[in-house]
N, C-alpha and C positions, 0 to 999 in steps of 0.2 A: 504494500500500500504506500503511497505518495503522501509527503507531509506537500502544505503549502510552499516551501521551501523548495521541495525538489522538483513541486509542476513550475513554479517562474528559474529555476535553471532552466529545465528544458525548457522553456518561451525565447530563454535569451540563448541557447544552443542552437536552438531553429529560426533568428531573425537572420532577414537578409541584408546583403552588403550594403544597401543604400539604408536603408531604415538604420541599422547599426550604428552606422557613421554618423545618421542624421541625430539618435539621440544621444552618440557620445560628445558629439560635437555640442549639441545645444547643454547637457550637465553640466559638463567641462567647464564651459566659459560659466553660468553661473558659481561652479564650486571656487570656481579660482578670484572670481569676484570677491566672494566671501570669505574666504581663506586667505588672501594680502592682507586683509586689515587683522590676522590672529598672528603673535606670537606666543608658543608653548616653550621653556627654555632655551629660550636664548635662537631656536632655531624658528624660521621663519614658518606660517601656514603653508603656503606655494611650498616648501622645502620637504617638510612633512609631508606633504600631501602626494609631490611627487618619488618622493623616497617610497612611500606608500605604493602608487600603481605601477612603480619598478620589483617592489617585492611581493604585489600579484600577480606580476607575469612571472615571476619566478617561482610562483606558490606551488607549480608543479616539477619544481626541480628541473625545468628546461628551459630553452628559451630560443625558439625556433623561429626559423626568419620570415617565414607566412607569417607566424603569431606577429612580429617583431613590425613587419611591412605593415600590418593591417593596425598596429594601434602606433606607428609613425607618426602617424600627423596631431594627434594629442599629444605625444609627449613633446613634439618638436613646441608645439604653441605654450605646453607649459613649460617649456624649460626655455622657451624664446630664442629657437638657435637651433639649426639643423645636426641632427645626429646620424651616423653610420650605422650600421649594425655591428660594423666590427666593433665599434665606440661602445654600444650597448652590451655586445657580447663580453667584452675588456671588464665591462661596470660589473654586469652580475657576474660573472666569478670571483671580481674583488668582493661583492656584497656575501657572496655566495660563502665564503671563505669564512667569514664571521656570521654564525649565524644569531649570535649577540644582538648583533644589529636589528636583523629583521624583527625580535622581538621590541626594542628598545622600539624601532618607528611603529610598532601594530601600538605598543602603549600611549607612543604621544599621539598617534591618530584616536585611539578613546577617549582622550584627555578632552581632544581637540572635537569629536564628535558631543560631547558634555556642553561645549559653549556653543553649538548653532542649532539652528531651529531645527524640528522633524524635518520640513520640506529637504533641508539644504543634508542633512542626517542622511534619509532615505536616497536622493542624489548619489549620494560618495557610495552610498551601499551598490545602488543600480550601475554605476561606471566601474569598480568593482567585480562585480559581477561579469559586465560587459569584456572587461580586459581578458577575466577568466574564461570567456565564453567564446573568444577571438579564433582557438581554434575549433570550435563547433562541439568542444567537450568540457564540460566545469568537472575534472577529477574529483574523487576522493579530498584529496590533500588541500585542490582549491579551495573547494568544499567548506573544508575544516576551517581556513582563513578567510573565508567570508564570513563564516557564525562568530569570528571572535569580533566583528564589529556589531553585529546584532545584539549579542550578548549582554 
C-alpha cells in the first residue's frame, strides 16, 4: 500500500521535461527570493540552500550527467555562474568525502525551514523532490532525505 508520500514521488517521477523545468524554474526563483534575506550561522540562505540541492543530487550516492544536464540551469541561476559537470563532479566527491557535511547542511536547512512560511516550507520540499526525481526515480536513500525535511 502507498503512503501519501510515495503517490507524489511517483507524480514527480512521471512529470515531463517541460512541466518539470517549468515548476522548478518558477520554486527556485521564489525560494531564493526568500532565502537572501536569511542568514543561519554565519553562512548565507542562497548558501545553505544551494549546498542543500547539491546534497540531493547526491542523496543517491551518484551523480550522473542526465541527472546533472537536467537540473543545470537551476543550479547555474543559483549559484549565478555557469558550471561544468566536470566542476560538479570535482564538488561532490569533495562533498562526498565528508559526509559530516551533508549532515551539518540537512541541519541548517531545518533551522532555516523553522523561519519561513509553509508556502515557501513546502516549495524547498517540492524542488527537492524534483532534483531527486531528475532521473525518473526518487531511490530509497533519496527517499530517506526528503523525510528529514518533513520531519
Amino acid at each position: 500500500m502507498f503512503s501519501e508520500f510515495d503517490k507524489l514521488c511517483k507524480e514527480f517521477e512521471n512529470l515531463d521535461p517541460v512541466t518539470y523545468s517549468e515548476v522548478l524554474k518558477q520554486k527556485s526563483v521564489k525560494i531564493i527570493a526568500v532565502m537572501s534575506a536569511i542568514t543561519e550561522n554565519g553562512v548565507s540562505g542562497v548558501q545553505i540552500y544551494t549546498s542543500f540541492i547539491i546534497s540531493a543530487i547526491m542523496a543517491d550516492g551518484k551523480l550522473d550527467e542526465s541527472e546533472f544536464n537536467l537540473i543545470r540551469p537551476a543550479l547555474e541561476t543559483m549559484l549565478g555562474q555557469e558550471i561544468t559537470y566536470e566542476e560538479a563532479k570535482a564538488a561532490f566527491k569533495m562533498i562526498k568525502k565528508d559526509a559530516k557535511d551533508n549532515r551539518f547542511i540537512v541541519d541548517l536547512m531545518v533551522d532555516i525551514l523553522g523561519q519561513v512560511s509553509p508556502e515557501i516550507k513546502a516549495d524547498i520540499i517540492i524542488v527537492t523532490m524534483l532534483v531527486c526525481a531528475v532521473d525518473g526515480k526518487i531511490s530509497y536513500k533519496e527517499k530517506k532525505w526528503i523525510k528529514q525535511l518533513i520531519e
